[in-house]
ZAKEVEX-895481 format. One record per residue: residue in one letter; x, y negated, z of N, C-alpha, C in turn. Coordinates in steps of 0.1 Angstrom, whole numbers, always signed. Layout:
// residues N
+---------+-------+-------+-------+-------+-------+-------+-------+-------+-------+
! residuo !    nX !    nY !    nZ !   caX !   caY !   caZ !    cX !    cY !    cZ !
+---------+-------+-------+-------+-------+-------+-------+-------+-------+-------+
!       a !     X !     Y !     Z !     X !     Y !     Z !     X !     Y !     Z !
...
+---------+-------+-------+-------+-------+-------+-------+-------+-------+-------+
This chain:
// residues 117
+---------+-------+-------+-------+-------+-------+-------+-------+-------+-------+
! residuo !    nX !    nY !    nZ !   caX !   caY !   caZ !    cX !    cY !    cZ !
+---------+-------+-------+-------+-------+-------+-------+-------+-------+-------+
!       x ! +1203 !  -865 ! +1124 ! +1195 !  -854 ! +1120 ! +1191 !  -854 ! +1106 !
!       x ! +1186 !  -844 ! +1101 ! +1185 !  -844 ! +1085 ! +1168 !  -843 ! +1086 !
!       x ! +1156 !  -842 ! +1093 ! +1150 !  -845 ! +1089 ! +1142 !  -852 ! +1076 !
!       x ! +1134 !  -855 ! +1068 ! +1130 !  -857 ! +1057 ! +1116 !  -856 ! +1053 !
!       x ! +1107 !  -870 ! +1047 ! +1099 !  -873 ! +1045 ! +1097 !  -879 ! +1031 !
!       x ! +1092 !  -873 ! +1021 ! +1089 !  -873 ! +1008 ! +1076 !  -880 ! +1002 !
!       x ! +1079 !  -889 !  +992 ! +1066 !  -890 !  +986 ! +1068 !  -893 !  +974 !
!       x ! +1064 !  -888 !  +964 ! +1069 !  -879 !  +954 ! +1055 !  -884 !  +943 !
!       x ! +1062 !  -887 !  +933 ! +1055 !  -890 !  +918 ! +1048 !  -899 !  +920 !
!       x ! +1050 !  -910 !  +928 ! +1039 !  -924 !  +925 ! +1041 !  -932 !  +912 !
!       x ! +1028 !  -931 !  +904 ! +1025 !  -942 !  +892 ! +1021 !  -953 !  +895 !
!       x ! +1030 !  -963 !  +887 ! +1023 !  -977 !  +888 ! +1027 !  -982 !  +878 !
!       x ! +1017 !  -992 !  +873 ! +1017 ! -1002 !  +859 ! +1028 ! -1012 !  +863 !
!       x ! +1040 ! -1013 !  +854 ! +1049 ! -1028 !  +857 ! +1052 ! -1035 !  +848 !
!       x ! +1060 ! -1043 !  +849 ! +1065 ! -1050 !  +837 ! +1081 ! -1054 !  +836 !
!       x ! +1086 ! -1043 !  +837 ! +1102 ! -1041 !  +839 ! +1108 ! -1039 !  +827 !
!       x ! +1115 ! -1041 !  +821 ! +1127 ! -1038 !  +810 ! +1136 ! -1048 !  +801 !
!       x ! +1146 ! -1038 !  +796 ! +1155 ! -1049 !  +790 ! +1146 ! -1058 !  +779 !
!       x ! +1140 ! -1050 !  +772 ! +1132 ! -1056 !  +759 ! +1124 ! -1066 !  +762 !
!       x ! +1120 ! -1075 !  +754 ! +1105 ! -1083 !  +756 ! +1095 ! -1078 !  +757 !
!       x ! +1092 ! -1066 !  +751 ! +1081 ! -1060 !  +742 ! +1081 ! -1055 !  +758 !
!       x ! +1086 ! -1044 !  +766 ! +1088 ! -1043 !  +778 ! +1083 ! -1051 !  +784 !
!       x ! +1088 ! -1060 !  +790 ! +1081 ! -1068 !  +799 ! +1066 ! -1075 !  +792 !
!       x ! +1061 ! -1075 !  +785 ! +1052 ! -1087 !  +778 ! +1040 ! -1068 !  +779 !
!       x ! +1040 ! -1064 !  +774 ! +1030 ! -1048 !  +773 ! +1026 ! -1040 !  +787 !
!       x ! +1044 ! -1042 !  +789 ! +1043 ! -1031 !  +806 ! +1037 ! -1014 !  +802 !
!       x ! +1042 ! -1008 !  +808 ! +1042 !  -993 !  +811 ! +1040 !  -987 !  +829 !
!       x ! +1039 !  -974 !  +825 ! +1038 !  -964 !  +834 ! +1054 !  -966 !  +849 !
!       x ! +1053 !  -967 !  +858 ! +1066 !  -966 !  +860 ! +1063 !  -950 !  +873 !
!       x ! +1073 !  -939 !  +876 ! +1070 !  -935 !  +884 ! +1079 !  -934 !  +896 !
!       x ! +1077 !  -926 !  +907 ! +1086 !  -935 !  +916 ! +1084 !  -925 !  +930 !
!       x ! +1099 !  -920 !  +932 ! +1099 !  -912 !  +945 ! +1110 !  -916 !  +950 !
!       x ! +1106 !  -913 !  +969 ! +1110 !  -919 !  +979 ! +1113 !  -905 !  +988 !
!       x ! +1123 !  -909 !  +993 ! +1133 !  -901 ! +1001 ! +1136 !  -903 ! +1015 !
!       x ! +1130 !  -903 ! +1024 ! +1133 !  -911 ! +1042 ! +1144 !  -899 ! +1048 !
!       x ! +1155 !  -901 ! +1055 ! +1158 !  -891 ! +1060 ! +1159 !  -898 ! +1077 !
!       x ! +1149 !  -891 ! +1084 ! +1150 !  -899 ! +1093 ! +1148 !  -885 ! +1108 !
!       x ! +1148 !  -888 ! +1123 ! +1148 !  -879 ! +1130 ! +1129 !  -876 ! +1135 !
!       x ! +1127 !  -868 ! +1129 ! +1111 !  -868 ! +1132 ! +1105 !  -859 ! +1145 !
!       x ! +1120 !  -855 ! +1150 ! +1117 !  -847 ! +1163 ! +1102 !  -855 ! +1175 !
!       x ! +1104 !  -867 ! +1179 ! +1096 !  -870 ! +1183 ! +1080 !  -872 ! +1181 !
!       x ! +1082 !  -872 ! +1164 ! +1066 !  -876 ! +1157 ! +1060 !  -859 ! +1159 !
!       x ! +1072 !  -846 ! +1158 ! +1062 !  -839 ! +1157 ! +1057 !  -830 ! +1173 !
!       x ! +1063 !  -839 ! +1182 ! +1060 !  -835 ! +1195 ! +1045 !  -838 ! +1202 !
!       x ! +1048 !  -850 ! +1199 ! +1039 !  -860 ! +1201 ! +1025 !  -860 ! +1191 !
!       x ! +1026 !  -863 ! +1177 ! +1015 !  -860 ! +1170 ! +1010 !  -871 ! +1168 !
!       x ! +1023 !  -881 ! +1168 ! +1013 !  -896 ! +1167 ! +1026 !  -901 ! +1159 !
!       x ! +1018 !  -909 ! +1147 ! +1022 !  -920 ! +1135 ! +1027 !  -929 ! +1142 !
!       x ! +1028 !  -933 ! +1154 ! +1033 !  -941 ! +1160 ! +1050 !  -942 ! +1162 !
!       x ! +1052 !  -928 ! +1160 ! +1066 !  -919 ! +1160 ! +1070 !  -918 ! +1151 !
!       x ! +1067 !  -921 ! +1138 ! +1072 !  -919 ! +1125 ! +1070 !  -930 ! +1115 !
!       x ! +1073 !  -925 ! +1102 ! +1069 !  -936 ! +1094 ! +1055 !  -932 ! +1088 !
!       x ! +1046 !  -944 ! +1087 ! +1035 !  -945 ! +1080 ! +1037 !  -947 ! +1063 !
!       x ! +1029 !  -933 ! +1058 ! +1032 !  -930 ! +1049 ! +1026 !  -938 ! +1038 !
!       x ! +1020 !  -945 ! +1044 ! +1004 !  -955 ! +1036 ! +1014 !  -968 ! +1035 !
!       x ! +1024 !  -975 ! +1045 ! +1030 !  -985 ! +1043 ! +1043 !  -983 ! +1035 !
!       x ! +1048 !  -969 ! +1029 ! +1059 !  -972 ! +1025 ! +1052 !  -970 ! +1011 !
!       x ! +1039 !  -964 ! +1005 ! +1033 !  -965 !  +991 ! +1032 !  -982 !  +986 !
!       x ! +1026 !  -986 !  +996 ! +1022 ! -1000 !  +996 ! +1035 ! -1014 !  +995 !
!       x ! +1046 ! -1007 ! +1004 ! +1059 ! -1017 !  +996 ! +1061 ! -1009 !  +980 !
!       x ! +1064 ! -1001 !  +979 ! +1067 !  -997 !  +967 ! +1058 ! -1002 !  +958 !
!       x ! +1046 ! -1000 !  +959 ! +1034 ! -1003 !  +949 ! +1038 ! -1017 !  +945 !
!       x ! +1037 ! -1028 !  +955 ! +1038 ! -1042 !  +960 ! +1053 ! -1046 !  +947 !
!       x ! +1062 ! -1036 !  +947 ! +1075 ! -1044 !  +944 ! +1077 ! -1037 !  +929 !
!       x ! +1070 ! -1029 !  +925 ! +1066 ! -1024 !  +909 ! +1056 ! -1031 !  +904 !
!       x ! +1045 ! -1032 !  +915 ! +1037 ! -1041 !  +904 ! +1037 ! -1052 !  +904 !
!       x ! +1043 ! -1064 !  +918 ! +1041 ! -1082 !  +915 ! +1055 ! -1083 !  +915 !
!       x ! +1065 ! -1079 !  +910 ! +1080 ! -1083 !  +907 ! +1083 ! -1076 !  +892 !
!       x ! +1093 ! -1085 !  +888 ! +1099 ! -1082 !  +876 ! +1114 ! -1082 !  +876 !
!       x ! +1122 ! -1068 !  +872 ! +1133 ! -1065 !  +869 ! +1135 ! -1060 !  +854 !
!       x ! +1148 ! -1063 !  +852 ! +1150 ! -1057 !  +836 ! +1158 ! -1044 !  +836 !
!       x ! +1165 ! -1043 !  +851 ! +1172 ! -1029 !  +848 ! +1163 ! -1019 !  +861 !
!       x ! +1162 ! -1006 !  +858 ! +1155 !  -994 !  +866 ! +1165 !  -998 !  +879 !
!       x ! +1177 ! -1000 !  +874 ! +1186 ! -1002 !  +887 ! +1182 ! -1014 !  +900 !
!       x ! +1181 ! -1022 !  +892 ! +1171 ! -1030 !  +903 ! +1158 ! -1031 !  +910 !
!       x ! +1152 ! -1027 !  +901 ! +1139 ! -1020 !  +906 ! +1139 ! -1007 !  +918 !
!       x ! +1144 !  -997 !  +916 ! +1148 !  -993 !  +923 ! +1157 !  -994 !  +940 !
!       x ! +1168 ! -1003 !  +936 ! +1176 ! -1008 !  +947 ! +1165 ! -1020 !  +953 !
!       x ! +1158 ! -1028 !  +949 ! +1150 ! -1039 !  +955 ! +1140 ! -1028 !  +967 !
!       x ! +1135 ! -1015 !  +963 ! +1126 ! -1010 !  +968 ! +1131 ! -1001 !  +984 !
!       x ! +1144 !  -996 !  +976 ! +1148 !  -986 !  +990 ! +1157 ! -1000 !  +999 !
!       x ! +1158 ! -1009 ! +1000 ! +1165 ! -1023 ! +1004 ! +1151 ! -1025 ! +1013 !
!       x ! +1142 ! -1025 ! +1007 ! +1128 ! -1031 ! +1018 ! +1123 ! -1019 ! +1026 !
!       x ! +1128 ! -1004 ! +1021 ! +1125 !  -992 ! +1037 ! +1136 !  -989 ! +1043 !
!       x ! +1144 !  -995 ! +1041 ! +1156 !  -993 ! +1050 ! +1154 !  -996 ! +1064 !
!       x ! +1147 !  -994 ! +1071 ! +1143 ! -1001 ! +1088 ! +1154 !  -991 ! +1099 !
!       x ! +1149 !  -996 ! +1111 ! +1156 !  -987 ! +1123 ! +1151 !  -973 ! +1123 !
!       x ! +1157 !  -967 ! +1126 ! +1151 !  -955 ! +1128 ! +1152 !  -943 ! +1115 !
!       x ! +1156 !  -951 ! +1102 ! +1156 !  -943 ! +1087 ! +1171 !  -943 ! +1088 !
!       x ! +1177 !  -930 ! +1087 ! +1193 !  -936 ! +1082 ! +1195 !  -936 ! +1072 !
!       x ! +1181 !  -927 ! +1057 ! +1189 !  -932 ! +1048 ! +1176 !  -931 ! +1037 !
!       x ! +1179 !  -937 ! +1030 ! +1165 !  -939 ! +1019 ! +1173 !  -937 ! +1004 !
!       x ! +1164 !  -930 !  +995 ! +1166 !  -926 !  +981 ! +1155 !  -926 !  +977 !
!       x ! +1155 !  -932 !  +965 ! +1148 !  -939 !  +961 ! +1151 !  -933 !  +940 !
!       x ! +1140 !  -925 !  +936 ! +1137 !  -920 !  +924 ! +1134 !  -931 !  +913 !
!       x ! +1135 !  -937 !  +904 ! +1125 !  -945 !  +887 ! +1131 !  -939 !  +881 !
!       x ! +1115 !  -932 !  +873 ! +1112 !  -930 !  +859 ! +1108 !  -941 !  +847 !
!       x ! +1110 !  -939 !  +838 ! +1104 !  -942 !  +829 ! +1105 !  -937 !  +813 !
!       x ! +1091 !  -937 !  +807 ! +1098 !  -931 !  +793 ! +1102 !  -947 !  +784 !
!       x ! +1112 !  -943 !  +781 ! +1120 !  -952 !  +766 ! +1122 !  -946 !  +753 !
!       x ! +1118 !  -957 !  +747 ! +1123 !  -956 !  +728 ! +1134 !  -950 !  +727 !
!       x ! +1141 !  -945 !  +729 ! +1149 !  -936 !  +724 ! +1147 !  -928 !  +718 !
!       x ! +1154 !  -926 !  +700 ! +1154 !  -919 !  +690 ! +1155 !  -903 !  +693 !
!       x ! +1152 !  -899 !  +695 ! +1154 !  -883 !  +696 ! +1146 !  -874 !  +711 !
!       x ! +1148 !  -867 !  +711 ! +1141 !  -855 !  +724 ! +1142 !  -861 !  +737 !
!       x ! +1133 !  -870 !  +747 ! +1141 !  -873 !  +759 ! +1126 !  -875 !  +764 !
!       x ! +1128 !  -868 !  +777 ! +1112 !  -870 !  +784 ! +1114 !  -883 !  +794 !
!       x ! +1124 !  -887 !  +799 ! +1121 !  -900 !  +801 ! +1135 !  -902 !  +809 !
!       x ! +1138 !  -912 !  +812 ! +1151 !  -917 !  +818 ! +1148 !  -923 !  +836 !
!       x ! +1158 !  -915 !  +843 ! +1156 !  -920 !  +859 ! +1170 !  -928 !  +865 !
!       x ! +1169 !  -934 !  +872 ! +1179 !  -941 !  +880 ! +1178 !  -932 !  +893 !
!       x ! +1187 !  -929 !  +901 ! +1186 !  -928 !  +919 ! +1193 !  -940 !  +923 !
!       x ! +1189 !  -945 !  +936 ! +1197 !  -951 !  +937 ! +1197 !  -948 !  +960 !
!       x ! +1208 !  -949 !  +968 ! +1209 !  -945 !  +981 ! +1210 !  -953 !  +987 !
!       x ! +1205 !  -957 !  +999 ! +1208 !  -965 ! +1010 ! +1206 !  -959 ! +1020 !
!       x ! +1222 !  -962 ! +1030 ! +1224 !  -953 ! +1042 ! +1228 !  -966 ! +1056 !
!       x ! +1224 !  -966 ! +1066 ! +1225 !  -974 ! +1077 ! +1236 !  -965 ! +1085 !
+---------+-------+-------+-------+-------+-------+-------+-------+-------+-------+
């Protein structure tokens, strides 16, 4: 089923990047999440019990931006949708933002990255 559960534009302070100055300063990182999962029964029912708790997938994410360190968005990212991949999700996408020094016009640079069971 294509069901889908969104959580969309979370900020968090990290310390990720290729640079030193990156990791040693730290920045803004932002960060959306993509569950595609069958939610027929949560909305029968009416109970979180049935679904995913939307409080524990902020809380890994939060957890793995702010007490871990990556140098590429790519890992940061893949480390994140790797830890909501559970039963019941068949597939997780996983959004990082960030802005970078880059010379010229650029509002900021994203990775996607997918994981499908």
């Amino acid at each position: 089923m294509g069901d889908k559960i969104f959580l969309k534009n979370m900020m968090f302070y990290g310390f990720h990047g290729v640079y030193e100055h990156e990791r040693e300063l730290g920045q803004r990182f932002y960060v959306d999440v993509e569950l595609t999962m069958d939610v027929t029964k949560a909305a029968q029912t009416d109970d979180v019990r049935d679904t995913i708790d939307y409080l524990n997938v902020y809380e890994h994410t939060k957890a793995v931006v702010e007490n871990k360190k990556f140098n590429l968005l790519e890992a940061l990212a893949g480390h994140i949708a790797d830890g909501l991949l559970s039963p019941g999700i068949s597939q997780v996408v996983v959004r990082v933002r960030k802005h970078v020094p880059i010379p010229g016009q650029i509002d900021f640079v994203q990775v996607e990255v997918a994981r499908r069971q």
